[in-house]
C-alpha positions as CSV (number, residue, x, y, z in Angstrom):
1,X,0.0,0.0,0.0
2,X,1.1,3.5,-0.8
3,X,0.1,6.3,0.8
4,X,0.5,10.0,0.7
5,X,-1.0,13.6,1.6
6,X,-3.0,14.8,-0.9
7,X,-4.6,18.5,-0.6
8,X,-7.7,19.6,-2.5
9,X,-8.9,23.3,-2.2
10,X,-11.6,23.7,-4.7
11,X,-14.6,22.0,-7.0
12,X,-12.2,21.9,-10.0
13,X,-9.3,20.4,-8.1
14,X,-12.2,17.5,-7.0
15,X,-13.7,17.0,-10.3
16,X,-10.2,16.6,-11.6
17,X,-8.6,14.3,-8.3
18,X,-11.6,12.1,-9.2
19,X,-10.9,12.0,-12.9
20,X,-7.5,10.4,-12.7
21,X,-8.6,8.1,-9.6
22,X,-11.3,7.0,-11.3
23,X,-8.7,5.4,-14.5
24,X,-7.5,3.2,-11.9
25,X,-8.0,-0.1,-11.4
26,X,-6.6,-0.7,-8.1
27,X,-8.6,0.9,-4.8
28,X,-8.1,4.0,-3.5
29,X,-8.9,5.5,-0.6
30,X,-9.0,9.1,1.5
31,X,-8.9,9.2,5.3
32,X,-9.6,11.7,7.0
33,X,-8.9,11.5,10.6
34,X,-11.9,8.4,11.8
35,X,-13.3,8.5,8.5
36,X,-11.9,7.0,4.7
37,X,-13.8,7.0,1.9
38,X,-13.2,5.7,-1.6
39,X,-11.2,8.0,-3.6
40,X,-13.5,7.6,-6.6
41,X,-16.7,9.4,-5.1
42,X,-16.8,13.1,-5.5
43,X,-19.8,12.9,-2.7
44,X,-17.5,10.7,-0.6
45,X,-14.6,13.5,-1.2
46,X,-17.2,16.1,-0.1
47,X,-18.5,14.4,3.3
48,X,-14.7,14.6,4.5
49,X,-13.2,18.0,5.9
50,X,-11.1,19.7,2.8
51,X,-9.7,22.6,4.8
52,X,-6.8,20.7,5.5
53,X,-4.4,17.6,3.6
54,X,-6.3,14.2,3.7
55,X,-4.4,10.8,3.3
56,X,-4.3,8.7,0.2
57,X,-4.0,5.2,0.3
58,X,-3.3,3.1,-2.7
59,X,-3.8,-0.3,-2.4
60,X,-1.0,-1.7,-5.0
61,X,2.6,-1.4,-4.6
62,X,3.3,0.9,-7.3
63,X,0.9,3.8,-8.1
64,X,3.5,6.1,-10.2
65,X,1.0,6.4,-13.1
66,X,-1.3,7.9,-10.8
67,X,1.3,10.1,-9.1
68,X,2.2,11.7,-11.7
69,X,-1.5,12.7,-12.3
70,X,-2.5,13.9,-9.5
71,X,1.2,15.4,-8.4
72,X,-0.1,19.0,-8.2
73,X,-2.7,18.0,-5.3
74,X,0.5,16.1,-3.5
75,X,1.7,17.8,-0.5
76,X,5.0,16.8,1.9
């Protein structure tokens, strides 16, 4: 599993964060604190508190493709 902070501060960045999740065929997930949702449901991404960086889990051991996509959302 891979996992990283991810930060997403508007609709666009959401719409977009879902768009190259959703191309993969491994799960992802967001947690949040108690909560983690799949990375693939805009509503799910909406229930979770976006003021600060969430967690992304990848469940495969190498999720470069999907890195690279979603690189501008990645935080340290």
């Amino acid at each position: 599993m891979q996992k990283m902070k991810i930060k997403l501060e508007a609709i666009n960045d959401v719409k977009e964060f879902v768009s190259a999740v959703t191309l993969c065929d491994y799960d992802v997930d967001l947690v949040s604190g108690r909560y983690s949702i799949d990375a693939k449901s805009i509503m799910g991404i909406f229930s979770l508190d976006l003021s600060r960086p969430v967690e992304l889990q990848a469940h495969v051991d190498n999720c470069d493709d999907l890195v690279e996509k979603i690189k501008k959302f990645v935080v340290e």
